[in-house]
mmCIF entry with sequence, helices, sheets and N, C-alpha, C, O atoms, coordinates in Angstrom:
data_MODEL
# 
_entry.id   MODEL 
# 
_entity.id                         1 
_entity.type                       polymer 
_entity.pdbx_number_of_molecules   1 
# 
_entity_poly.entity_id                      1 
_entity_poly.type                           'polypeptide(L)' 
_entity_poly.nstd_linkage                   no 
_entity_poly.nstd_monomer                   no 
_entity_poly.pdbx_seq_one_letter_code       
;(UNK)(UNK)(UNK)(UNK)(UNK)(UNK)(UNK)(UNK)(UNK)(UNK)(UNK)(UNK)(UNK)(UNK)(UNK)(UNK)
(UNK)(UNK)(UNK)(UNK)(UNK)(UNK)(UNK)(UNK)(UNK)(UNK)(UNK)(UNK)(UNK)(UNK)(UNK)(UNK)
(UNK)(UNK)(UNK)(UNK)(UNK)(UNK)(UNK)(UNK)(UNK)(UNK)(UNK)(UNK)
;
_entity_poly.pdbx_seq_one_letter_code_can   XXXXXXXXXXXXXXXXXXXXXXXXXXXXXXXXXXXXXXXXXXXX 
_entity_poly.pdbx_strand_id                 A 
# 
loop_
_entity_poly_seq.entity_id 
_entity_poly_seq.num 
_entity_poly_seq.mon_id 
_entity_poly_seq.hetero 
1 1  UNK n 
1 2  UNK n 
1 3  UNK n 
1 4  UNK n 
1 5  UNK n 
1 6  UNK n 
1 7  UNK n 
1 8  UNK n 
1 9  UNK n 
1 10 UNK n 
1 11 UNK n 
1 12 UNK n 
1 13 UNK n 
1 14 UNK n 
1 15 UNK n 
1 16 UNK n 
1 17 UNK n 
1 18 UNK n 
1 19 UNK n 
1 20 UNK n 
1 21 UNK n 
1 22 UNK n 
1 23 UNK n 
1 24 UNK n 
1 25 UNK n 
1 26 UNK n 
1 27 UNK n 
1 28 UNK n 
1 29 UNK n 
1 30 UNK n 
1 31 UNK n 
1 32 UNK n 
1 33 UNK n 
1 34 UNK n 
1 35 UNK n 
1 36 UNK n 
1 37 UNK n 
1 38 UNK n 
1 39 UNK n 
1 40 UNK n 
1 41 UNK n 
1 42 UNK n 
1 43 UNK n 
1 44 UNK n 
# 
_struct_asym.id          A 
_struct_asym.entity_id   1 
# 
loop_
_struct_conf.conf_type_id 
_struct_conf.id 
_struct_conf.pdbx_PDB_helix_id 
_struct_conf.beg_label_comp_id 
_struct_conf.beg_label_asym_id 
_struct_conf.beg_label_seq_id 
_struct_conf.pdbx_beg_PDB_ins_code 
_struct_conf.end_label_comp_id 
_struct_conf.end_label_asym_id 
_struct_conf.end_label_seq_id 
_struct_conf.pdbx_end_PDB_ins_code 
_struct_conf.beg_auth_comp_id 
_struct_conf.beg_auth_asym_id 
_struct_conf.beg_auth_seq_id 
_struct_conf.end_auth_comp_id 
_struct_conf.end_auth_asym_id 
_struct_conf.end_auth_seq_id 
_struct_conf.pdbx_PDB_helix_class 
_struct_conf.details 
_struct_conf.pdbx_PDB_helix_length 
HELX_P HELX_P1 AA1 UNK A 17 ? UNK A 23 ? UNK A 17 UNK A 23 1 ? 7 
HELX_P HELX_P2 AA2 UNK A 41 ? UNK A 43 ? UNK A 41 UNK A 43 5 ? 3 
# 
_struct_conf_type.id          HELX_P 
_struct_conf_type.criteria    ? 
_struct_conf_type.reference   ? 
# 
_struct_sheet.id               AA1 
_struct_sheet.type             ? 
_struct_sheet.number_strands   2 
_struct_sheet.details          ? 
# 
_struct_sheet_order.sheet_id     AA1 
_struct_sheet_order.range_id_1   1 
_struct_sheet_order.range_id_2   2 
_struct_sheet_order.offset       ? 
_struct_sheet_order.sense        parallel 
# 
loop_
_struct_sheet_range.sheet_id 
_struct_sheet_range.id 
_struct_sheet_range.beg_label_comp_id 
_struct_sheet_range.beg_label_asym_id 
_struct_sheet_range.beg_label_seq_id 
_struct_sheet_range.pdbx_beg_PDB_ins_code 
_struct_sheet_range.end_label_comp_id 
_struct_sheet_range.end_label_asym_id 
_struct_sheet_range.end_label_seq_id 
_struct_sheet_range.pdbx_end_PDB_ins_code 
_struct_sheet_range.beg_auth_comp_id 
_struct_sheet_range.beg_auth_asym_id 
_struct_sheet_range.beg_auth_seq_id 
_struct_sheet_range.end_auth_comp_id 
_struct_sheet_range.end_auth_asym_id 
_struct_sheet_range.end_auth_seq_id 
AA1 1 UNK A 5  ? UNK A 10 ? UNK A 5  UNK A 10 
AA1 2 UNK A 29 ? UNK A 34 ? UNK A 29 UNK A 34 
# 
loop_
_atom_site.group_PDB 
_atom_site.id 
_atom_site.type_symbol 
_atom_site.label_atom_id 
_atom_site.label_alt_id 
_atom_site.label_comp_id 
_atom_site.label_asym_id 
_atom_site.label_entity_id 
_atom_site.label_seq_id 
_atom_site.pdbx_PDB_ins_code 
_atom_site.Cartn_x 
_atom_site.Cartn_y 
_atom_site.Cartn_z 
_atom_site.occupancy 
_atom_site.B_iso_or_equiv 
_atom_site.pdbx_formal_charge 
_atom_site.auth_seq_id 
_atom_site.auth_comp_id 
_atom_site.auth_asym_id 
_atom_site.auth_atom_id 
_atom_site.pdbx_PDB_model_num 
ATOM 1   N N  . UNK A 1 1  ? 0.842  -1.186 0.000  1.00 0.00 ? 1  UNK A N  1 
ATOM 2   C CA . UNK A 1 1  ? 0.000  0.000  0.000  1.00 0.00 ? 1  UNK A CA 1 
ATOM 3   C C  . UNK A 1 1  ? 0.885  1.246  0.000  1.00 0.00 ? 1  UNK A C  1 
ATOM 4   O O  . UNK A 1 1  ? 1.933  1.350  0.637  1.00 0.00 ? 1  UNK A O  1 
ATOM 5   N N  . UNK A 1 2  ? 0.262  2.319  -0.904 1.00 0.00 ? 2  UNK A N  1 
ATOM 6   C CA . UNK A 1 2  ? 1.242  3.293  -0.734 1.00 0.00 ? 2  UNK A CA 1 
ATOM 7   C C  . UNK A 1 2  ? 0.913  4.242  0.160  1.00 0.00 ? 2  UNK A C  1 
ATOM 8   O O  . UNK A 1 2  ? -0.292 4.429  0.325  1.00 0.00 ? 2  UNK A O  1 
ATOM 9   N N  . UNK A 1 3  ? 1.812  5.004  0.890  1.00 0.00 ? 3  UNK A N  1 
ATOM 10  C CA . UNK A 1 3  ? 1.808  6.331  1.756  1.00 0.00 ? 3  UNK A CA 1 
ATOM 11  C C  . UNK A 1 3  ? 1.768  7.579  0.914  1.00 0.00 ? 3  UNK A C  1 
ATOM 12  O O  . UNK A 1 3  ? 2.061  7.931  -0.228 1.00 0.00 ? 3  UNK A O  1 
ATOM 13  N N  . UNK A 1 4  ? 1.137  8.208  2.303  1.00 0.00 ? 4  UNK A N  1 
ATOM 14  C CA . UNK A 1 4  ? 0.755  9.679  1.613  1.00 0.00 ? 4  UNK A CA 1 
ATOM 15  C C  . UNK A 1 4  ? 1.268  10.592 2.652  1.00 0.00 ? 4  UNK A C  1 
ATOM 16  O O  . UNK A 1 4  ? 0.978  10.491 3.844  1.00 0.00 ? 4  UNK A O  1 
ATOM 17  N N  . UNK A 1 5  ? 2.358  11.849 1.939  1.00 0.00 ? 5  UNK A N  1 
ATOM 18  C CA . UNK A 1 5  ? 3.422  12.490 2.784  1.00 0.00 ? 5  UNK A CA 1 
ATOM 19  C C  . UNK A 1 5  ? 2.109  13.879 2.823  1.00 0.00 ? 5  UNK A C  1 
ATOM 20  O O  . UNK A 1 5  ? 1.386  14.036 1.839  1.00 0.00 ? 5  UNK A O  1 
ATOM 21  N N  . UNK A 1 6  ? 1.977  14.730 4.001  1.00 0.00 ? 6  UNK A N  1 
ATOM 22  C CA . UNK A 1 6  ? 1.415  15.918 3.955  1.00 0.00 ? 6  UNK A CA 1 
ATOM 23  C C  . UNK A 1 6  ? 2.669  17.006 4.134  1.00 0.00 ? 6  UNK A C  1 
ATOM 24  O O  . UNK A 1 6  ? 3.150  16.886 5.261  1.00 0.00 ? 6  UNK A O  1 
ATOM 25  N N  . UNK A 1 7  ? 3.197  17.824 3.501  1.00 0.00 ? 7  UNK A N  1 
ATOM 26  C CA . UNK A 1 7  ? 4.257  18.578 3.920  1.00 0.00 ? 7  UNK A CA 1 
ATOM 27  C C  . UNK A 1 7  ? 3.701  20.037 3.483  1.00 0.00 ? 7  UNK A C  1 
ATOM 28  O O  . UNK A 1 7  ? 3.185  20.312 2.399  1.00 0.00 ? 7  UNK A O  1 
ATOM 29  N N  . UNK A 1 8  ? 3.939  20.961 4.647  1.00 0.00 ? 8  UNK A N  1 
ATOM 30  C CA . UNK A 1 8  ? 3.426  22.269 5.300  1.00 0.00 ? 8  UNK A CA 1 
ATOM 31  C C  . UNK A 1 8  ? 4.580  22.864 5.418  1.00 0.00 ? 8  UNK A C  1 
ATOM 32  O O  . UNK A 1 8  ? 5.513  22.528 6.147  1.00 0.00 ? 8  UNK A O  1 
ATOM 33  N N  . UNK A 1 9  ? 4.520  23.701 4.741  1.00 0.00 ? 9  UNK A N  1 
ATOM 34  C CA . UNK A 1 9  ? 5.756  25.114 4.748  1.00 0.00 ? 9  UNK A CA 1 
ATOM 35  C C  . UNK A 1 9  ? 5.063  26.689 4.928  1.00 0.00 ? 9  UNK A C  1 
ATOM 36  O O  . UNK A 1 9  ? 4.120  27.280 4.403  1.00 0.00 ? 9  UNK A O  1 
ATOM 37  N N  . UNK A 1 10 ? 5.992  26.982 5.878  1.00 0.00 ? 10 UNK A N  1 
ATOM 38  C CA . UNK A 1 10 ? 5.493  27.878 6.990  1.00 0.00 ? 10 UNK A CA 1 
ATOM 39  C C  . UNK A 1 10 ? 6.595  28.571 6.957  1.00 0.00 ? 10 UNK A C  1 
ATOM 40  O O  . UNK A 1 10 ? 7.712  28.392 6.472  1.00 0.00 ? 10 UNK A O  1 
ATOM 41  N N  . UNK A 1 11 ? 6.019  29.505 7.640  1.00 0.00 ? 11 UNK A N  1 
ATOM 42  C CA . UNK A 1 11 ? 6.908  30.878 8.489  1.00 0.00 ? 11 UNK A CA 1 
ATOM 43  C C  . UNK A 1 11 ? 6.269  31.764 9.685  1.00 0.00 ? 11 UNK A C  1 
ATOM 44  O O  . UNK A 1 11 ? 5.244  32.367 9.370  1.00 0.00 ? 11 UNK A O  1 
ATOM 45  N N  . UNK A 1 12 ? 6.616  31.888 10.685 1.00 0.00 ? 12 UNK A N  1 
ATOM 46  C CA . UNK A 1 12 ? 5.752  32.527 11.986 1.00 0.00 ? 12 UNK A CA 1 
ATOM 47  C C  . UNK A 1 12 ? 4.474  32.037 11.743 1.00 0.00 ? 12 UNK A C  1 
ATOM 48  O O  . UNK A 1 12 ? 3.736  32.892 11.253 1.00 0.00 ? 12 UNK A O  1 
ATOM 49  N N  . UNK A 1 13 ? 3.890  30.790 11.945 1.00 0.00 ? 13 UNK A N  1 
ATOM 50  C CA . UNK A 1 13 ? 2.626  30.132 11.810 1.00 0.00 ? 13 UNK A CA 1 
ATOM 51  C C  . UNK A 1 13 ? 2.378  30.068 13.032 1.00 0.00 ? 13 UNK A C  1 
ATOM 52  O O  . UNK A 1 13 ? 1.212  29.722 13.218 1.00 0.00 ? 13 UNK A O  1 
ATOM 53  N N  . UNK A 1 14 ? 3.384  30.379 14.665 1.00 0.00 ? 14 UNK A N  1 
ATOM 54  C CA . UNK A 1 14 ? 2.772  29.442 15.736 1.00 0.00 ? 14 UNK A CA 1 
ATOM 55  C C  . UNK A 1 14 ? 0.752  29.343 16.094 1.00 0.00 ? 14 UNK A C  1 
ATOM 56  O O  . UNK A 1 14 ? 0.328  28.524 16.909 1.00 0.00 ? 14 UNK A O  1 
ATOM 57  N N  . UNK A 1 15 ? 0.061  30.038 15.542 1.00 0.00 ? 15 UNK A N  1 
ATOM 58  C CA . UNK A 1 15 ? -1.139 30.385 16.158 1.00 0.00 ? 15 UNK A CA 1 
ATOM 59  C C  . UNK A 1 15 ? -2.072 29.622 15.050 1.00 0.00 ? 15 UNK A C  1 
ATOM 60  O O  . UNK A 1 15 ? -3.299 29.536 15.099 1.00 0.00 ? 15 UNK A O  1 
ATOM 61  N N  . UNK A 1 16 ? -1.190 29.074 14.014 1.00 0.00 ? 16 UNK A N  1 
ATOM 62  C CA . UNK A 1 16 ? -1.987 28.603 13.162 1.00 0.00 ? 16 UNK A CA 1 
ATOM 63  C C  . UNK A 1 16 ? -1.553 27.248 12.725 1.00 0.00 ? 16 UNK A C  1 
ATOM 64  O O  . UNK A 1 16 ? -2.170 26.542 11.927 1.00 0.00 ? 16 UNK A O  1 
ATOM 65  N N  . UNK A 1 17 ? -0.368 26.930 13.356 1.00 0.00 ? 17 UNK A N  1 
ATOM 66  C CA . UNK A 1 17 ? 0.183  24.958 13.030 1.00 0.00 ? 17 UNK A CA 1 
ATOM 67  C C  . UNK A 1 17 ? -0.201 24.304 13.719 1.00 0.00 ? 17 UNK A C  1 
ATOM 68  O O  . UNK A 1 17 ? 0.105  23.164 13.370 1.00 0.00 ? 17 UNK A O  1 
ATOM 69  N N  . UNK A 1 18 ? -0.975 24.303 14.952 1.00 0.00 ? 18 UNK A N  1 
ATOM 70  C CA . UNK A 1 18 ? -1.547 23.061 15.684 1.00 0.00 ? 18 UNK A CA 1 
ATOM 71  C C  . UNK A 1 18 ? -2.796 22.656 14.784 1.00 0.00 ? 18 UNK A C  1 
ATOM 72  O O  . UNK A 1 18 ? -3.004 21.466 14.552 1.00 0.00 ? 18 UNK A O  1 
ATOM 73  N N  . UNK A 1 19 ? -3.638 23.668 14.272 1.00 0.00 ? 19 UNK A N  1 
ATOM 74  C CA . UNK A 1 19 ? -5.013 22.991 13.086 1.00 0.00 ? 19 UNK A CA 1 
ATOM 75  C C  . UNK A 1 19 ? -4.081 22.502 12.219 1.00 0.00 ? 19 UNK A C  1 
ATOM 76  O O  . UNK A 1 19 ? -4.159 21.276 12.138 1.00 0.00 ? 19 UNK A O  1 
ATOM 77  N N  . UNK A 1 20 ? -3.056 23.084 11.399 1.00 0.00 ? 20 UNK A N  1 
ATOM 78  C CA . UNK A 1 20 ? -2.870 22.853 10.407 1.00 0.00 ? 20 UNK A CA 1 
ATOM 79  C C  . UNK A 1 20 ? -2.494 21.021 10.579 1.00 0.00 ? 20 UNK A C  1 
ATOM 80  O O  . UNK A 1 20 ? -2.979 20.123 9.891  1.00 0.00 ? 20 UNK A O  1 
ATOM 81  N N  . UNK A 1 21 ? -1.528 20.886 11.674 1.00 0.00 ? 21 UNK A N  1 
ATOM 82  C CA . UNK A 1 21 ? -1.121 19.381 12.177 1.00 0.00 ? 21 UNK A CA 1 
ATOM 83  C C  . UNK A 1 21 ? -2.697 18.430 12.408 1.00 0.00 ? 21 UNK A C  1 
ATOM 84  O O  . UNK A 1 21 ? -2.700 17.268 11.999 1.00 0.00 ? 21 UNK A O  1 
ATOM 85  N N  . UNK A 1 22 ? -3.779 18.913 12.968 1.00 0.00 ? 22 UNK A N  1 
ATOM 86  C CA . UNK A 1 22 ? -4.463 17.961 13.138 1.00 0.00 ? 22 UNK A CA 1 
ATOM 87  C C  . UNK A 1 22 ? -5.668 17.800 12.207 1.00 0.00 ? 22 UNK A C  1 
ATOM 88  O O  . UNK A 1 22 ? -6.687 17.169 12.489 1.00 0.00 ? 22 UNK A O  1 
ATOM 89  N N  . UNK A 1 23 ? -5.383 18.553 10.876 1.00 0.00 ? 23 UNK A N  1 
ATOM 90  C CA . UNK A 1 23 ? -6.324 18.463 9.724  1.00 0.00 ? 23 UNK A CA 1 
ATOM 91  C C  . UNK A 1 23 ? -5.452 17.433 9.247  1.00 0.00 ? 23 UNK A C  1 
ATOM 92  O O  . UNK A 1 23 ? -6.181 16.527 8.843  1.00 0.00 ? 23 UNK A O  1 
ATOM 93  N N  . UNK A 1 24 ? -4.202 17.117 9.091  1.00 0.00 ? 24 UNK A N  1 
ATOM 94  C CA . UNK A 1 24 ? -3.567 16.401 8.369  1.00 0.00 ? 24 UNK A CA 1 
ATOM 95  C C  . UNK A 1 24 ? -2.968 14.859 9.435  1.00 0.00 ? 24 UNK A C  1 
ATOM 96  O O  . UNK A 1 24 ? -2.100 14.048 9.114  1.00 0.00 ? 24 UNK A O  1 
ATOM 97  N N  . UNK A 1 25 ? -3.773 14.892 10.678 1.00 0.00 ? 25 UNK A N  1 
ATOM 98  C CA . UNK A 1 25 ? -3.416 13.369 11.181 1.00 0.00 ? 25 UNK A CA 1 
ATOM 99  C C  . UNK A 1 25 ? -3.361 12.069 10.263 1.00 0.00 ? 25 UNK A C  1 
ATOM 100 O O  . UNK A 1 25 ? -2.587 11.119 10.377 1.00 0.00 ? 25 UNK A O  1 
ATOM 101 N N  . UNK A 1 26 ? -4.197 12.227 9.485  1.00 0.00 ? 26 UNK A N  1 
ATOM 102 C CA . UNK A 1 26 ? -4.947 11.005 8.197  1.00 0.00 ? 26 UNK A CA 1 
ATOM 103 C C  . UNK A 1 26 ? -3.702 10.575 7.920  1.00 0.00 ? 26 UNK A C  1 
ATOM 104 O O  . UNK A 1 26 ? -3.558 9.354  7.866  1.00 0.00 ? 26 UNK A O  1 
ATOM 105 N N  . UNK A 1 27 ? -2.472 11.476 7.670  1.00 0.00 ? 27 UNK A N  1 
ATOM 106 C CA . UNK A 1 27 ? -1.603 11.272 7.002  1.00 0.00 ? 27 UNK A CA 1 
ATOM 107 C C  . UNK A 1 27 ? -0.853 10.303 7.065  1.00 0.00 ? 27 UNK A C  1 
ATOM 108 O O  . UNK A 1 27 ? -1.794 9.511  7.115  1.00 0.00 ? 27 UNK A O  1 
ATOM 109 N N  . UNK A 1 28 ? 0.238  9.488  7.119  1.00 0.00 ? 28 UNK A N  1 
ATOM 110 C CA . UNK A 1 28 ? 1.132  8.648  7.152  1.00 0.00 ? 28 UNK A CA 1 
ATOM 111 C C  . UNK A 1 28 ? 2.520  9.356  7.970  1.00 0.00 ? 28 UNK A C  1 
ATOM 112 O O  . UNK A 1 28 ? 3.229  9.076  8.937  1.00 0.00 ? 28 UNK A O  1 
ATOM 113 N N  . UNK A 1 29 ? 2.415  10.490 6.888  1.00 0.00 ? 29 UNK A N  1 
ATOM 114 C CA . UNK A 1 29 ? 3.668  11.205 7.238  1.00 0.00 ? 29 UNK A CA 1 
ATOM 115 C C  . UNK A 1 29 ? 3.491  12.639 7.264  1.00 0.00 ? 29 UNK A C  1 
ATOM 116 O O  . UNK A 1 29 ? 2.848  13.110 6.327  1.00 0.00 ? 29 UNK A O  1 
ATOM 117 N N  . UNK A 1 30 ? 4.005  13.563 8.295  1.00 0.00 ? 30 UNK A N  1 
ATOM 118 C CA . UNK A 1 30 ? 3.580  15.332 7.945  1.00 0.00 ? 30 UNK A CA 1 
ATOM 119 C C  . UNK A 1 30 ? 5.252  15.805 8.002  1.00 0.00 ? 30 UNK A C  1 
ATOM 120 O O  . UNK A 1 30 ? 6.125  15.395 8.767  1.00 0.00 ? 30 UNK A O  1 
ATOM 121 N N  . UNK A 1 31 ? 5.350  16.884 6.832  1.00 0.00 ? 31 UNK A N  1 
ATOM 122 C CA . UNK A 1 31 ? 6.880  16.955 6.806  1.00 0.00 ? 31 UNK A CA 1 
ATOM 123 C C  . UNK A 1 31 ? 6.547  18.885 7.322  1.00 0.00 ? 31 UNK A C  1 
ATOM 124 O O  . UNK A 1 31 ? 5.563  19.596 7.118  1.00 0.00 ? 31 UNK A O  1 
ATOM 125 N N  . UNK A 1 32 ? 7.591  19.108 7.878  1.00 0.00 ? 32 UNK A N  1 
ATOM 126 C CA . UNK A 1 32 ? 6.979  20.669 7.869  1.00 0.00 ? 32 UNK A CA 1 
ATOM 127 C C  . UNK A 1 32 ? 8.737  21.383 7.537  1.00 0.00 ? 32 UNK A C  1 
ATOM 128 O O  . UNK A 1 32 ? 9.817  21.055 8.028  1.00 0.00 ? 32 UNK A O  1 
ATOM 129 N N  . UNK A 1 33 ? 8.357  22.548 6.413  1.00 0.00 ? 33 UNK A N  1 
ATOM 130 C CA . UNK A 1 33 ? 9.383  23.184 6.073  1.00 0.00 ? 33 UNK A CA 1 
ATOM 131 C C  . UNK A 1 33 ? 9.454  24.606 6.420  1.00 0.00 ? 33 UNK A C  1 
ATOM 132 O O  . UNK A 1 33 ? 9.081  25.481 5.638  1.00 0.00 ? 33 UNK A O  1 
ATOM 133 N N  . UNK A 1 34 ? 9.920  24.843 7.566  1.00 0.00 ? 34 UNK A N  1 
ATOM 134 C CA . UNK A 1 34 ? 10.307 26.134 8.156  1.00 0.00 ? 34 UNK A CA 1 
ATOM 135 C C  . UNK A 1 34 ? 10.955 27.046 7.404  1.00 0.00 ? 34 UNK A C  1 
ATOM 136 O O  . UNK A 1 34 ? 12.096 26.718 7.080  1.00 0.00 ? 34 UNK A O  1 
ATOM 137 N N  . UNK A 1 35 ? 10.457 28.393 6.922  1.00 0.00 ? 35 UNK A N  1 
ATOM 138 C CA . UNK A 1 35 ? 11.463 29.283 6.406  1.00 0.00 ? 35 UNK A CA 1 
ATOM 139 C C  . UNK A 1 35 ? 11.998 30.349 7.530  1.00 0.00 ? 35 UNK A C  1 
ATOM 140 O O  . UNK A 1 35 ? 11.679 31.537 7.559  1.00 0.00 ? 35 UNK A O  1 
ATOM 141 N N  . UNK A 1 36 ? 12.771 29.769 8.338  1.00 0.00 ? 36 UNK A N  1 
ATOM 142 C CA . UNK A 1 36 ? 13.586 30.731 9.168  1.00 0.00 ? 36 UNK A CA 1 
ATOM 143 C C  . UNK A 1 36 ? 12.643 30.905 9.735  1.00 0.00 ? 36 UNK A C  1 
ATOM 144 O O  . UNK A 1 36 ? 12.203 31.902 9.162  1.00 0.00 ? 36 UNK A O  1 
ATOM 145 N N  . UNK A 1 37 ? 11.405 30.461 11.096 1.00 0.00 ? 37 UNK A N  1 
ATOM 146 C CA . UNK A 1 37 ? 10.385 31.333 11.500 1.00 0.00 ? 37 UNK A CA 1 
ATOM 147 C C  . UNK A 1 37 ? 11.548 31.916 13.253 1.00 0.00 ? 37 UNK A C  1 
ATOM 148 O O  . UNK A 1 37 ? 12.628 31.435 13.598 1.00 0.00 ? 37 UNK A O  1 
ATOM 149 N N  . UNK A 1 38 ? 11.010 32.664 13.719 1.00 0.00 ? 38 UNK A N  1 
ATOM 150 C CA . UNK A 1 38 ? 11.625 33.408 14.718 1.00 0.00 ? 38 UNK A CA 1 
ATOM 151 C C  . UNK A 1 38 ? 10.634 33.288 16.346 1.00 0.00 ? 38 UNK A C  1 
ATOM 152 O O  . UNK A 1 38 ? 11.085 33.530 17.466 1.00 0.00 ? 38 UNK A O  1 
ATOM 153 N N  . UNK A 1 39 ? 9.073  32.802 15.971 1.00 0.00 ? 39 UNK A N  1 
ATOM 154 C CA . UNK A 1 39 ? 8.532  32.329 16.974 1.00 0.00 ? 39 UNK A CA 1 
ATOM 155 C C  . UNK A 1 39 ? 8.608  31.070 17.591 1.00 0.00 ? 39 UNK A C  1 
ATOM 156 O O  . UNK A 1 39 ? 9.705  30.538 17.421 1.00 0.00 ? 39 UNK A O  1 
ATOM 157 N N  . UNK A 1 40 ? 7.658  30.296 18.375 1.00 0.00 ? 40 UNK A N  1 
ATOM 158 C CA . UNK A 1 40 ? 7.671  29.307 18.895 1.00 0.00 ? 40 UNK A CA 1 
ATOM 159 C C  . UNK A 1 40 ? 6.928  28.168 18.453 1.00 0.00 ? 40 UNK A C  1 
ATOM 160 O O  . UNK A 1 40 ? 6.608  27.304 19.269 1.00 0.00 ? 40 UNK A O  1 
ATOM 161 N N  . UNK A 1 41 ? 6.555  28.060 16.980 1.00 0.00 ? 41 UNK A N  1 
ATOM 162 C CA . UNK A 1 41 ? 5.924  27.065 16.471 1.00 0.00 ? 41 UNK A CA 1 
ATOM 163 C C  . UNK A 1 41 ? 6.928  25.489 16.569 1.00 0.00 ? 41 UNK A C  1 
ATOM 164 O O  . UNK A 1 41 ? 6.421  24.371 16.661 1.00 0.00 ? 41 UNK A O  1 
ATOM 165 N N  . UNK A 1 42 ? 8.191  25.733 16.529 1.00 0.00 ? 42 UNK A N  1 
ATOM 166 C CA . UNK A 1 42 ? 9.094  24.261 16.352 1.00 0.00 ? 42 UNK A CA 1 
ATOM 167 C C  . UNK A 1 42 ? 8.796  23.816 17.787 1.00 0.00 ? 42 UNK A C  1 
ATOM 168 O O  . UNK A 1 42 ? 9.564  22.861 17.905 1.00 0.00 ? 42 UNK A O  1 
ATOM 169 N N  . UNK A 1 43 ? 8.095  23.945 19.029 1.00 0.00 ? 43 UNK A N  1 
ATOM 170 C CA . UNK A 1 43 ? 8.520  23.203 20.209 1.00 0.00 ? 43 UNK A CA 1 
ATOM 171 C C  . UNK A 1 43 ? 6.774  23.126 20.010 1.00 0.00 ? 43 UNK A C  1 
ATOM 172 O O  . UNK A 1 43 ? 6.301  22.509 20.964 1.00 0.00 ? 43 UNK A O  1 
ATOM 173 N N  . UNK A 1 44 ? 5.842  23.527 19.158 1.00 0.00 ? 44 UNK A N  1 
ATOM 174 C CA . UNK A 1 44 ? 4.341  23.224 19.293 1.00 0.00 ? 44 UNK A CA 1 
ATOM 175 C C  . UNK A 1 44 ? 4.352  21.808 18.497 1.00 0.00 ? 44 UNK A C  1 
ATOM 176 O O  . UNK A 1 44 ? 3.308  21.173 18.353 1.00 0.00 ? 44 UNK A O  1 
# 
């Protein structure tokens, strides 16, 4: 069976990546690509 990757690229998202993570539980895999953010979304 094949997998399905969800990958989310962001920048200062913290107030908005916890939905974004649990719209995409379904997933197999969630990849997230940070552009340099400066808040606290990487420890959410």
């Amino acid at each position: 069976m094949e997998k399905v990757t969800v990958t989310i690229i962001c920048t200062n998202e913290e107030k908005k990546i916890r939905g974004a993570l649990e719209s995409a539980k379904w997933a197999d895999e969630i990849i997230i690509v940070d552009g340099e953010s400066t808040d606290k979304k990487l420890a959410i």
